[in-house]
N, C-alpha and C positions, 0 to 999 in steps of 0.2 A: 124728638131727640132720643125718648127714651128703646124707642124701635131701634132704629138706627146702632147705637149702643146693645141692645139685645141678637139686633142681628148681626152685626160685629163678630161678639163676640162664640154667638151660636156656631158660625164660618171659622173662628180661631179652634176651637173645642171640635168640631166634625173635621177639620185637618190636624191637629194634633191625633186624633184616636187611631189613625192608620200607621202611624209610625210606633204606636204600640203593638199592633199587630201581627207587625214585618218580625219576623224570626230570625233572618240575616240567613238562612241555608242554600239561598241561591249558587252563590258563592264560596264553594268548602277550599279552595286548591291556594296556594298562594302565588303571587304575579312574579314577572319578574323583578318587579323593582324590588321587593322583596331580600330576593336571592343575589340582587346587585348590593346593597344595603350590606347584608351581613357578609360577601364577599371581599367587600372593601373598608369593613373593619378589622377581618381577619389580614387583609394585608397590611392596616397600620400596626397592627400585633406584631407580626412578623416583621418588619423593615424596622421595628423597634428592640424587637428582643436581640435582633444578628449584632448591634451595635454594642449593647448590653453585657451579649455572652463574650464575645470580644475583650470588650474593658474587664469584665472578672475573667477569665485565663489570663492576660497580661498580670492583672495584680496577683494571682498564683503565681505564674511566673518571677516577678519580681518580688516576691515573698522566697518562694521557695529555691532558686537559682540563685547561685553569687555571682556580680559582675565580675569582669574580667580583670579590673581595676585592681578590686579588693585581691583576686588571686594571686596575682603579679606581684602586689605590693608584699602580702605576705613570703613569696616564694623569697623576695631579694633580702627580706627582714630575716628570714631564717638562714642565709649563707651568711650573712656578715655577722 
């Protein structure tokens, strides 16, 4: 039993030390998934901001603009 358990574990320890080894430079370039990935963040970025920028010029707008309402009613308040 106690082989068996030494040899085990001798097999776990000789396949773990290879994976210390590996340096990962095989591999320097990035995939496409990669460039897919940050592509289609940046387009929920943008399909988010158009809607955004939108809502604040309106509220400028509607800050800064008088309706038509209020002009009108003013124009008829000052002839009578």
């Amino acid at each position: 039993m106690k082989s068996t358990i030494k040899n085990a574990l001798l097999a776990f320890i000789g396949s773990i030390s290879t994976a210390f080894a590996a340096n990962g430079a095989e591999k320097t370039e990035p995939s496409l998934l990669l460039y897919l990935f940050l592509g289609f963040g940046a387009l929920i970025i943008v399909f988010q901001a158009v809607p955004g920028i939108m809502l604040f010029f309106s509220m400028l707008k509607g800050i800064f603009v008088a309706p038509k309402e209020r002009v009108l009613a003013k124009k008829t308040d000052k002839t009578s």
